[in-house]
ZAKEMAR-904597 format. One line per 8 residues: number of its first residue (from 1); for each residue y, z, x of N, C-alpha, C, O. Coordinates in pm, whole numbers. Layout:
// ZAKEMAR-904597
NUM) Y/Z/X/Y/Z/X/Y/Z/X/Y/Z/X | ... $
// end
This chain:
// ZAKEMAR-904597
1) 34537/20778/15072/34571/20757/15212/34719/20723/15225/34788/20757/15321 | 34769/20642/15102/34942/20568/15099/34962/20724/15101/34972/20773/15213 | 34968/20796/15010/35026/20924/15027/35035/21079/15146/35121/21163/15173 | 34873/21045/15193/34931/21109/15332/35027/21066/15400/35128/21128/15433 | 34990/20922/15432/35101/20854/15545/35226/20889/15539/35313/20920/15620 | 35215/20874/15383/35397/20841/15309/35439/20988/15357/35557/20994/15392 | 35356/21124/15366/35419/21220/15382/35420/21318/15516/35447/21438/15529 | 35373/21199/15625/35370/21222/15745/35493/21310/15810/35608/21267/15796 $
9) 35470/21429/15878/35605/21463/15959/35685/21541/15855/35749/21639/15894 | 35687/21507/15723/35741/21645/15637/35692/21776/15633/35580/21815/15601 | 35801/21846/15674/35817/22030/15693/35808/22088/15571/35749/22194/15554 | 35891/21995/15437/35908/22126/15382/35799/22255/15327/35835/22357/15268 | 35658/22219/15366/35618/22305/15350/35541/22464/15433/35482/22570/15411 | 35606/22365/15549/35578/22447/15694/35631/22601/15654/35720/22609/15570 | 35583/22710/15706/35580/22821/15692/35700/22907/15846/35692/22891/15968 | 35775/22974/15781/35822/23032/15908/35715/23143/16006/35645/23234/15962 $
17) 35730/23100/16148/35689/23139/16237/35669/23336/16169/35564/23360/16110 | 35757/23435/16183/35753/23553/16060/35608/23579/16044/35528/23658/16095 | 35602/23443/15916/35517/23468/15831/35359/23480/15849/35273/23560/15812 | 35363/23308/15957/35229/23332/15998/35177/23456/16098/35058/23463/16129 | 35278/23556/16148/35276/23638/16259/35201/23749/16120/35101/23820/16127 | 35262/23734/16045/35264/23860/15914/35124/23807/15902/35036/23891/15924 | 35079/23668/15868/34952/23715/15839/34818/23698/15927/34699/23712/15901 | 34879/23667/16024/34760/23702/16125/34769/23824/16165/34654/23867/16158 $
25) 34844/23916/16206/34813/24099/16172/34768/24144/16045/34695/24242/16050 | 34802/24081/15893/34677/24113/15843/34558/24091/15775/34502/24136/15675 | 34528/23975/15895/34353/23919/15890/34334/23932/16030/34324/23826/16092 | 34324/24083/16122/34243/24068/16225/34139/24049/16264/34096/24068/16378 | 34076/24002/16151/33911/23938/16193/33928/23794/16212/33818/23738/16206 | 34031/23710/16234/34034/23560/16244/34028/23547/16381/34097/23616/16456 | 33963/23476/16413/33875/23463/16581/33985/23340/16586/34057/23297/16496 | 33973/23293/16745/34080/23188/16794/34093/23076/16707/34189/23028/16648 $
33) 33949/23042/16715/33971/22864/16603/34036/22890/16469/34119/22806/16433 | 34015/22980/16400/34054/23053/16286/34172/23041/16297/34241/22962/16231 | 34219/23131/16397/34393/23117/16411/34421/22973/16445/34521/22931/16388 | 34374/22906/16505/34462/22768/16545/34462/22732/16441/34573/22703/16395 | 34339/22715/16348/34342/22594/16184/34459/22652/16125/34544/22576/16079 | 34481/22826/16118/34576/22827/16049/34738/22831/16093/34835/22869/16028 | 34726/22778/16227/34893/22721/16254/34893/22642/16234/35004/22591/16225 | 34749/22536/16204/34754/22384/16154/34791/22349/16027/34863/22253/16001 $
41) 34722/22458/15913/34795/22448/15781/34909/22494/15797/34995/22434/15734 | 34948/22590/15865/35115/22672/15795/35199/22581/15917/35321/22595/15906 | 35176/22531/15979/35323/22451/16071/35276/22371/16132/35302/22360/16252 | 35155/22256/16040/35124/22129/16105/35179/22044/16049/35100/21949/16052 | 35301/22003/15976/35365/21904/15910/35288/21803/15778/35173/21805/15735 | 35351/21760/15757/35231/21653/15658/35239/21741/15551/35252/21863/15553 | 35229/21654/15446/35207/21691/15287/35065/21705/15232/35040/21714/15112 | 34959/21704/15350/34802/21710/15384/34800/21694/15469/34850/21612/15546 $
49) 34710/21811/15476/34646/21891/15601/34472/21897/15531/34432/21909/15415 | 34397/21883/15670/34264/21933/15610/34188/22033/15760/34232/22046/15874 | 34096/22074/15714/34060/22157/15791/33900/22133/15760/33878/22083/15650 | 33818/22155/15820/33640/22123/15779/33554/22185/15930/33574/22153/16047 | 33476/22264/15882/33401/22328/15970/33252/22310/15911/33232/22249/15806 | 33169/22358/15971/32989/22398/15905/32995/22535/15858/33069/22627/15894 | 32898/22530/15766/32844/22653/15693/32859/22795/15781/32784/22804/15879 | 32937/22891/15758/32960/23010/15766/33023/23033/15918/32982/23108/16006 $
57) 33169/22915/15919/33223/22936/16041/33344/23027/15985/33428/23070/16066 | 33353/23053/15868/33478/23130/15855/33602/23087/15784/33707/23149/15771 | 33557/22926/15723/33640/22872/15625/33717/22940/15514/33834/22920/15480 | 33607/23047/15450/33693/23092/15338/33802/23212/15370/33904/23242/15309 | 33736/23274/15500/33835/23377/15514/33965/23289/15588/34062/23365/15591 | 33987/23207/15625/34089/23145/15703/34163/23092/15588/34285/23080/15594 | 34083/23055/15465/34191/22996/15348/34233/23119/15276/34341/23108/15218 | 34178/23222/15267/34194/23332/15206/34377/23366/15286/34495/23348/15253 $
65) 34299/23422/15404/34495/23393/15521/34576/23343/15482/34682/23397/15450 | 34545/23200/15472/34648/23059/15474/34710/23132/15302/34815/23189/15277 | 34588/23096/15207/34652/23136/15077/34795/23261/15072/34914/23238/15050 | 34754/23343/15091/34798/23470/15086/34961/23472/15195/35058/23545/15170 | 34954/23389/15295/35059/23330/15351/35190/23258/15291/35307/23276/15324 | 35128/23158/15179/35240/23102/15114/35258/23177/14977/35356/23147/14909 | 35163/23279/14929/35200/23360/14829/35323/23438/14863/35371/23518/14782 $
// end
């Protein structure tokens, strides 16, 4: 928890705007919530981020995105 806090509000791993555009054209199957979680990982600040849904809302394909984003 010291370490989220501690890394509250840090960018450096925020993603340029670009990128997340790049990969939401190519995962057009990510429905709205999909896309919001993943402006939440790629340009929600913090050195942790979490994201948590129920069984077969689409978690893995949204990390699949996110992944493939900072690759």
């Amino acid at each position: 928890l010291k370490l989220a806090q501690a890394g509250h509000g840090n960018r450096h791993h925020d993603l340029p705007s670009r990128t997340v555009e790049e990969t939401r054209a190519a995962f057009p199957r990510l429905n709205a919530e999909q896309t919001g979680a993943l402006l939440h990982l790629a340009r929600g600040g913090g050195t942790i981020r979490v994201v948590g849904g129920l069984a077969g809302t689409g978690k893995t394909t949204l990390l699949d995105a996110a992944r493939d984003a900072w690759e």
